[in-house]
N, CA, C and O atoms as a printed pandas DataFrame, in Angstrom:
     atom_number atom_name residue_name chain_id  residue_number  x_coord  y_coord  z_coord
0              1         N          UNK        A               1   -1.442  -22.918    7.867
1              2        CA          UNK        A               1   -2.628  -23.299    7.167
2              3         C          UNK        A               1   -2.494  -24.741    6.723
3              4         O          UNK        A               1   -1.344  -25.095    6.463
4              5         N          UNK        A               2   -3.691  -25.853    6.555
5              6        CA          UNK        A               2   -3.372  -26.760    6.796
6              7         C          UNK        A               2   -3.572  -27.147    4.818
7              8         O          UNK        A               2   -4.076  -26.331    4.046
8              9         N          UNK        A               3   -3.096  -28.391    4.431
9             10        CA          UNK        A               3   -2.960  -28.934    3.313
10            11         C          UNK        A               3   -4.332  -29.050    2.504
11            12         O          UNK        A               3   -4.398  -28.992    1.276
12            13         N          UNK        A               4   -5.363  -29.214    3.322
13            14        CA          UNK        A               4   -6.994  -29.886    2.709
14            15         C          UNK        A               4   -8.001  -28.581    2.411
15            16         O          UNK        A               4   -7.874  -27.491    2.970
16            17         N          UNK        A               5   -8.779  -28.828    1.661
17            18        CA          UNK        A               5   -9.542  -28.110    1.093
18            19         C          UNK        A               5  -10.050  -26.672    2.160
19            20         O          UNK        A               5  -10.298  -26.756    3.363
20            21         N          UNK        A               6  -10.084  -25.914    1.654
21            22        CA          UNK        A               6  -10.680  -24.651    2.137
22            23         C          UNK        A               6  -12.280  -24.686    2.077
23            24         O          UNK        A               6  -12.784  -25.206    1.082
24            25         N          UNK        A               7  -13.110  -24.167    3.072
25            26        CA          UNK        A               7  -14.820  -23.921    3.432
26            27         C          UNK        A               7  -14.774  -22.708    2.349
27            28         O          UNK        A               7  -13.739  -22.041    2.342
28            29         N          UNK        A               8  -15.778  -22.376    1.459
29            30        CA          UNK        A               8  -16.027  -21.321    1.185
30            31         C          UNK        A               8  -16.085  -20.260    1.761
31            32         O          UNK        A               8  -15.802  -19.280    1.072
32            33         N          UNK        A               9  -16.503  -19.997    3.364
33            34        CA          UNK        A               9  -16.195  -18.672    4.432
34            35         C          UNK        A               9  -14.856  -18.425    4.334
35            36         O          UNK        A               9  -14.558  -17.254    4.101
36            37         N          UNK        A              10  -13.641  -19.509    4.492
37            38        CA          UNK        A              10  -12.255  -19.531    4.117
38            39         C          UNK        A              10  -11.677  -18.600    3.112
39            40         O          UNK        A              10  -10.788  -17.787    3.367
40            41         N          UNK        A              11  -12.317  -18.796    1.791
41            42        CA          UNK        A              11  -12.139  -18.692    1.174
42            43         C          UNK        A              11  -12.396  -17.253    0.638
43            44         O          UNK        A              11  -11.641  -16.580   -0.065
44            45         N          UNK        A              12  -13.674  -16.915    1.141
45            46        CA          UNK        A              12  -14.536  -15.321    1.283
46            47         C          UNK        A              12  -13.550  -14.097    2.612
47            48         O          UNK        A              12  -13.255  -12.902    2.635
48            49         N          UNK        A              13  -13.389  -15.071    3.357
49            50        CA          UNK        A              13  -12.090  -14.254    4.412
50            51         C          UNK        A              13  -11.093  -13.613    3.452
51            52         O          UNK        A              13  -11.231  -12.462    3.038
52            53         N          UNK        A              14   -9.906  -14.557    3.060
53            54        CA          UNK        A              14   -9.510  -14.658    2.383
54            55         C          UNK        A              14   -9.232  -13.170    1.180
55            56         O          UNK        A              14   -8.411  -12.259    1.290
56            57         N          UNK        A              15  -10.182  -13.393    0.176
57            58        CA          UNK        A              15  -10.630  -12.651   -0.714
58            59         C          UNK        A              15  -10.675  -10.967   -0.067
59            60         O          UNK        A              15   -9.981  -10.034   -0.471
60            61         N          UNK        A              16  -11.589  -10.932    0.914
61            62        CA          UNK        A              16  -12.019   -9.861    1.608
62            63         C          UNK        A              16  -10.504   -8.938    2.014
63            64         O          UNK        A              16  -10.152   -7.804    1.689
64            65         N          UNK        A              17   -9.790  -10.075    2.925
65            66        CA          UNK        A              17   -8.608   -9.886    3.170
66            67         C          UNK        A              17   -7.343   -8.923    2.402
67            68         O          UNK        A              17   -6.619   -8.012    2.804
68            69         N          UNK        A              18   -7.533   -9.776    0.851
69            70        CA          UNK        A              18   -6.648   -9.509    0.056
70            71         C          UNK        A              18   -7.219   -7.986   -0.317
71            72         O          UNK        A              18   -6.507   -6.982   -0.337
72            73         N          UNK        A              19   -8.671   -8.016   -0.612
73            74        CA          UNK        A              19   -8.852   -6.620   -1.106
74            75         C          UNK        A              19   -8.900   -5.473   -0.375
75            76         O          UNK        A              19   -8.642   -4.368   -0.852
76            77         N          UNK        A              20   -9.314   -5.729    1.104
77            78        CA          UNK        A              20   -8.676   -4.697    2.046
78            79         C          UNK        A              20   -7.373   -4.086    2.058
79            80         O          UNK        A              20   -7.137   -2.914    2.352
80            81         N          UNK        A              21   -6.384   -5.138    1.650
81            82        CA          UNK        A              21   -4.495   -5.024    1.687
82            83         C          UNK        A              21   -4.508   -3.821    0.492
83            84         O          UNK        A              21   -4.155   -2.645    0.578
84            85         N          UNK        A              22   -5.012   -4.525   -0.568
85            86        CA          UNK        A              22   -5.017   -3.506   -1.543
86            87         C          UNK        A              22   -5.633   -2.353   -1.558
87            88         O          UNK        A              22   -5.153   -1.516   -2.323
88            89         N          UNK        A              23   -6.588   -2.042   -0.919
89            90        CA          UNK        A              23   -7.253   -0.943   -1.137
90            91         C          UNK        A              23   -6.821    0.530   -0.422
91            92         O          UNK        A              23   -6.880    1.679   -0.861
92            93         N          UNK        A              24   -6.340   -0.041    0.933
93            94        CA          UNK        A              24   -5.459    0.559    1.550
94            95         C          UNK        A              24   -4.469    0.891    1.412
95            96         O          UNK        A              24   -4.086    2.047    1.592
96            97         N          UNK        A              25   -3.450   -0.527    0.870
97            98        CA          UNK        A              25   -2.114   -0.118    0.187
98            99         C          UNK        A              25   -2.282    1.567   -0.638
99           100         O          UNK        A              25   -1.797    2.695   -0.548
100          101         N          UNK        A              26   -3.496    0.669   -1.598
101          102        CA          UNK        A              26   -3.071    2.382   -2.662
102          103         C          UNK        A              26   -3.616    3.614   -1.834
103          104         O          UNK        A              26   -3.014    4.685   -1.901
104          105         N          UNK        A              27   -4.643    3.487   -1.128
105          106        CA          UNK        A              27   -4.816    4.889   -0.280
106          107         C          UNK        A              27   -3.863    5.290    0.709
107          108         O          UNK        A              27   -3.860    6.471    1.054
108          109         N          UNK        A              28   -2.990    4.417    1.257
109          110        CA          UNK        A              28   -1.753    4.791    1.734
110          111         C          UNK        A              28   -0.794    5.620    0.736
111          112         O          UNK        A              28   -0.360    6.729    1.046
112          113         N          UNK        A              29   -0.448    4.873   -0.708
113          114        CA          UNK        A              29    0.471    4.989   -2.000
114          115         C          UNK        A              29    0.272    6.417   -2.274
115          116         O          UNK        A              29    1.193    7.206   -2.482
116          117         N          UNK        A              30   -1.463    6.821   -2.258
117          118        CA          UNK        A              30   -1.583    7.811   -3.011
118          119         C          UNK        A              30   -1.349    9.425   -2.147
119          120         O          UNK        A              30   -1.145   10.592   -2.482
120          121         N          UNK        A              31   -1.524    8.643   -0.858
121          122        CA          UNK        A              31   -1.129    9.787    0.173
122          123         C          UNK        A              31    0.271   10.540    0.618
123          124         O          UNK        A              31    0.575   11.691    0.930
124          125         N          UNK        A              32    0.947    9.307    0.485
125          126        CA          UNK        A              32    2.343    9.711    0.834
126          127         C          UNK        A              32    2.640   10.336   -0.675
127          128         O          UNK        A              32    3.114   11.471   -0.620
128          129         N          UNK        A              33    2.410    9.697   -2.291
129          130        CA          UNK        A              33    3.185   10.379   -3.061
130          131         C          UNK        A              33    2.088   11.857   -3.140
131          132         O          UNK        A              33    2.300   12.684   -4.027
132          133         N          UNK        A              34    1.043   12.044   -2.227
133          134        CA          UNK        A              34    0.517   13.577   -2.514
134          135         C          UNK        A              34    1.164   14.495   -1.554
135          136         O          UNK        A              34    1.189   15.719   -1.678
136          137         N          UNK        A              35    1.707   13.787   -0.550
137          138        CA          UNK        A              35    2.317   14.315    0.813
138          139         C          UNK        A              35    4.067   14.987    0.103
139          140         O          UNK        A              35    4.289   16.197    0.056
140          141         N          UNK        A              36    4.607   14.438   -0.144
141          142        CA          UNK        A              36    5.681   14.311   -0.603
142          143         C          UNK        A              36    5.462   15.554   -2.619
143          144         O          UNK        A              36    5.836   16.574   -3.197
144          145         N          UNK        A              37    4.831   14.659   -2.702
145          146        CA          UNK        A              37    5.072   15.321   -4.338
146          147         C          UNK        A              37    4.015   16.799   -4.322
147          148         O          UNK        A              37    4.372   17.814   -4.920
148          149         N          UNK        A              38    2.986   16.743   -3.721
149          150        CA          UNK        A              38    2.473   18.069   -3.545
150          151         C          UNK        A              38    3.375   19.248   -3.576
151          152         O          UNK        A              38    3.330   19.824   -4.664
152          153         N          UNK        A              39    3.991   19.654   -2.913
153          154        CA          UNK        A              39    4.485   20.837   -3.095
154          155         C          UNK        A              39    4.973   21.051   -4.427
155          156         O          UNK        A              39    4.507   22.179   -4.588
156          157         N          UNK        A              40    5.455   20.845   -5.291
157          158        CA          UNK        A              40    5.928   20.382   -6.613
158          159         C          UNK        A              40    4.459   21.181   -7.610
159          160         O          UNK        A              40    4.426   22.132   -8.391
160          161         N          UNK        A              41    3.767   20.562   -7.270
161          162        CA          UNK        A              41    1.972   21.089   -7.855
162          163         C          UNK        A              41    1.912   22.537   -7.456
163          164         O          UNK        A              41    1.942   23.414   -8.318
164          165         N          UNK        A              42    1.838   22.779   -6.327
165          166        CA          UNK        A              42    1.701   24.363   -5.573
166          167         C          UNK        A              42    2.334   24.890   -5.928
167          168         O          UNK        A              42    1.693   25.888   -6.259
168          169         N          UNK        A              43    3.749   25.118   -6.295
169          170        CA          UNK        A              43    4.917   26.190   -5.653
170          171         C          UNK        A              43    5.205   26.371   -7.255
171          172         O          UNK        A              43    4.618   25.739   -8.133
172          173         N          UNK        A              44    6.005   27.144   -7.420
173          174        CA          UNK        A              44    6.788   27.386   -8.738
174          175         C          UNK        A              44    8.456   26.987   -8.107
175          176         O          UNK        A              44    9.267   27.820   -7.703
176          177         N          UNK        A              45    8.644   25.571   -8.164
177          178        CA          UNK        A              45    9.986   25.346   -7.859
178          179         C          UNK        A              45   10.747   24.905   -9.523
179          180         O          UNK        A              45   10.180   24.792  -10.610
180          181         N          UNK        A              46   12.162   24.738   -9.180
181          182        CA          UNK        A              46   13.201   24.432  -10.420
182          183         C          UNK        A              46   12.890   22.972  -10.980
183          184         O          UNK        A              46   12.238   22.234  -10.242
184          185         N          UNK        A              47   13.190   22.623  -11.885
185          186        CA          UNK        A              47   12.221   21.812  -12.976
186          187         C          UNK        A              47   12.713   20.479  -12.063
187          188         O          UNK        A              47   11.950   19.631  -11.599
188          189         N          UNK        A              48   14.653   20.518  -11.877
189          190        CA          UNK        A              48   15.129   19.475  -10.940
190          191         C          UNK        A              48   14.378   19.599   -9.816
191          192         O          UNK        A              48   13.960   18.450   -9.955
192          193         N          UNK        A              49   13.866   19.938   -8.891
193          194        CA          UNK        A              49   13.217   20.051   -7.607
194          195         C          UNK        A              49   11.742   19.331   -8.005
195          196         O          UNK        A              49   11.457   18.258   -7.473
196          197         N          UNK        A              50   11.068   19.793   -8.704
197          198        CA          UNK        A              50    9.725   19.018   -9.430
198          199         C          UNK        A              50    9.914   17.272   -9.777
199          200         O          UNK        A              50    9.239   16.286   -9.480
200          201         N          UNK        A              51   11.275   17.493  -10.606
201          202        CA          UNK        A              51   11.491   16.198  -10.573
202          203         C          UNK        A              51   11.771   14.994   -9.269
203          204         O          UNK        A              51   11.387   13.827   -9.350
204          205         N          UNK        A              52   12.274   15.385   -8.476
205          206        CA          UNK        A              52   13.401   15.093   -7.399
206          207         C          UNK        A              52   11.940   14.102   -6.590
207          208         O          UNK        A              52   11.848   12.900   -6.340
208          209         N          UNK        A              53   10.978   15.246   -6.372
209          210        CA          UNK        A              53    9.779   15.179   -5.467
210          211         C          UNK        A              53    8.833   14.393   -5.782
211          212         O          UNK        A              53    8.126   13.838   -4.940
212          213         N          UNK        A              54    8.647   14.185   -7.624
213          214        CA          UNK        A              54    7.388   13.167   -7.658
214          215         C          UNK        A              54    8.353   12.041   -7.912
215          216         O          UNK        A              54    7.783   10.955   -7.813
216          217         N          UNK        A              55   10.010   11.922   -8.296
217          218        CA          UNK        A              55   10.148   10.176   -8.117
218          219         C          UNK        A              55   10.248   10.046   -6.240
219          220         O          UNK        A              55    9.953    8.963   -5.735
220          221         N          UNK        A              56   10.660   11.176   -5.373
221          222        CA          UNK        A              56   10.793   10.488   -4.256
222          223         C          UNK        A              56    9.254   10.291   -3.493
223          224         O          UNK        A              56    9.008    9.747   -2.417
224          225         N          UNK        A              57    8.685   10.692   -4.093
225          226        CA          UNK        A              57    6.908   10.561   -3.438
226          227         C          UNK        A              57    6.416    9.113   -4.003
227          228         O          UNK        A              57    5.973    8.283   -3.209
228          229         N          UNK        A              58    6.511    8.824   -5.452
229          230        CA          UNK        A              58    6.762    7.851   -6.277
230          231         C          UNK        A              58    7.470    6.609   -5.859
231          232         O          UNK        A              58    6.927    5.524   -6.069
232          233         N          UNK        A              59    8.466    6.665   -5.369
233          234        CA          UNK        A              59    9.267    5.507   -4.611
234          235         C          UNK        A              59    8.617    5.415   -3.233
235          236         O          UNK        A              59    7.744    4.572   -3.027
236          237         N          UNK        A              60    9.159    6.551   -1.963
237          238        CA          UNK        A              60    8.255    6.147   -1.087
238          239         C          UNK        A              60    6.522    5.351   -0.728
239          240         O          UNK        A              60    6.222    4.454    0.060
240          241         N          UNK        A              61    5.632    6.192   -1.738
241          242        CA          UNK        A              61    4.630    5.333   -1.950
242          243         C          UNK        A              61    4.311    3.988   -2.262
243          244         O          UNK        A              61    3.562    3.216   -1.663
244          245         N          UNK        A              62    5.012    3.810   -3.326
245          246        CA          UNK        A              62    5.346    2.278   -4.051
246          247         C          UNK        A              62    6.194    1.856   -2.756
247          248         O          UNK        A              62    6.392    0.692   -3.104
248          249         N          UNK        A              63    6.517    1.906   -2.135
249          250        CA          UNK        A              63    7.547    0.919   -1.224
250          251         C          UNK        A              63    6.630    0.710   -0.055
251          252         O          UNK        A              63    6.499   -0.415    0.427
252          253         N          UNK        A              64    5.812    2.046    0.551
253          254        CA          UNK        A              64    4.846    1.469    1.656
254          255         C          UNK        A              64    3.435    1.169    1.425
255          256         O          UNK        A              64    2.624    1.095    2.349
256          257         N          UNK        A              65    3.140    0.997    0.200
257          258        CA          UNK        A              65    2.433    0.344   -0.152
258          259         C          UNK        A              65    2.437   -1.264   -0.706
259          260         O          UNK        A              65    1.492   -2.050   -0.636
260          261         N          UNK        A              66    3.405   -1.444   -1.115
261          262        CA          UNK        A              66    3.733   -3.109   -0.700
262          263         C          UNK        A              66    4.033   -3.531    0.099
263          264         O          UNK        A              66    4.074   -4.761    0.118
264          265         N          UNK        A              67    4.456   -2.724    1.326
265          266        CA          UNK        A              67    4.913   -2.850    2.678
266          267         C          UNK        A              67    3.561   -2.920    3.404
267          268         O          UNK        A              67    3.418   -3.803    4.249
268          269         N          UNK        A              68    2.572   -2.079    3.151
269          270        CA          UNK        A              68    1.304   -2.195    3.572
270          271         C          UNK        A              68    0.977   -4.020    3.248
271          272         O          UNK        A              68    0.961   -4.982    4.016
272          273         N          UNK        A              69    0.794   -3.928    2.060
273          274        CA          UNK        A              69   -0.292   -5.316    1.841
274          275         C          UNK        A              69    0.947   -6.336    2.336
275          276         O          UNK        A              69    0.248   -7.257    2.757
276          277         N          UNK        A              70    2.058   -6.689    2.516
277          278        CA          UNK        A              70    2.667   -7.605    3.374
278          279         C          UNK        A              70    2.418   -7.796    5.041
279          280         O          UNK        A              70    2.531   -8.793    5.754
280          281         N          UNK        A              71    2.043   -6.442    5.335
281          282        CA          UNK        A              71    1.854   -6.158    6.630
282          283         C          UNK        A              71    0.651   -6.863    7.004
283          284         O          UNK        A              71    0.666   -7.557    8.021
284          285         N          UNK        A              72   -0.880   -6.715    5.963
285          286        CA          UNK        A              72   -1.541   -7.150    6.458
286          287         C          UNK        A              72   -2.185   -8.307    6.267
287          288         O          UNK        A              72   -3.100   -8.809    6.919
288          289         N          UNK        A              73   -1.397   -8.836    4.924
289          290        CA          UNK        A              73   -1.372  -10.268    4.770
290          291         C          UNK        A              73   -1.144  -11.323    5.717
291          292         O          UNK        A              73   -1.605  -12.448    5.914
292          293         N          UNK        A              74   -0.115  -10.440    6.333
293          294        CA          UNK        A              74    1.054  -11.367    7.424
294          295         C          UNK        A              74    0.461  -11.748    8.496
295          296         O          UNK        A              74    0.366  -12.863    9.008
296          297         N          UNK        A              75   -0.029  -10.484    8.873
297          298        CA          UNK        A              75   -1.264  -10.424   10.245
298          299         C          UNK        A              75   -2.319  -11.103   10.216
299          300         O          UNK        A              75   -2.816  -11.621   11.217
300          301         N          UNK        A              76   -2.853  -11.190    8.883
301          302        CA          UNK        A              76   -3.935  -12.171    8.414
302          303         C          UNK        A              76   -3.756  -13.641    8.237
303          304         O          UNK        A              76   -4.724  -14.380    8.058
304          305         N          UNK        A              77   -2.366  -14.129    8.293
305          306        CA          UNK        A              77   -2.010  -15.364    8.693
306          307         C          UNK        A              77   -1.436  -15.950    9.589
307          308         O          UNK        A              77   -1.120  -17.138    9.658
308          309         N          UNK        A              78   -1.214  -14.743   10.635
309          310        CA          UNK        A              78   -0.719  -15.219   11.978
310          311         C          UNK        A              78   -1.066  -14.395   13.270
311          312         O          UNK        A              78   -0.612  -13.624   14.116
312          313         N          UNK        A              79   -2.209  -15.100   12.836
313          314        CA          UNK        A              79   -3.617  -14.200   14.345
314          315         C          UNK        A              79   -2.540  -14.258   15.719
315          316         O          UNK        A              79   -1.818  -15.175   16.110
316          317         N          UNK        A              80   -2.802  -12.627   16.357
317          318        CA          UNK        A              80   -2.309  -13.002   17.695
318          319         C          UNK        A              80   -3.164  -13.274   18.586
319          320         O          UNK        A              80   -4.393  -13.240   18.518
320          321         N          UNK        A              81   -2.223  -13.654   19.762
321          322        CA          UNK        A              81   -2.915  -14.757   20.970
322          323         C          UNK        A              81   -4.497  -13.934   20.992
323          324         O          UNK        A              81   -5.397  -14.345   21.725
């Protein structure tokens, strides 16, 4: 990207861009920790097992969800051919 002022379309890309990353990120976030931590909700499991499931749904989510919006940041600044 070059040093000089940005066009307002630039700038509206941009924006659009960022809030797509995010919006997805968390609908990704919220899927994997329902994928993962769900059973936990359903089942009558041991209090450790309940626990175990919403930090590892909790971590996984949070991790591919910033992994998401890097992903499509990245892509968004380095159009292929």
């Amino acid at each position: 990207m070059g040093t000089g002022r940005r066009s307002q379309e630039a700038r509206d890309e941009i924006t659009v861009e960022i809030g797509y990353a995010l919006v997805s990120a968390g609908f990704l976030g919220a899927v994997m920790l329902a994928a993962i931590a769900g059973p936990a909700l359903v089942w009558d499991l041991s209090p450790a097992t309940d626990k175990a499931l919403l930090v590892t749904g909790a971590t996984v989510g949070g991790v591919l969800a910033v992994l998401r919006v890097f992903h499509v940041l990245w892509r968004h600044g380095h159009p292929q051919p």
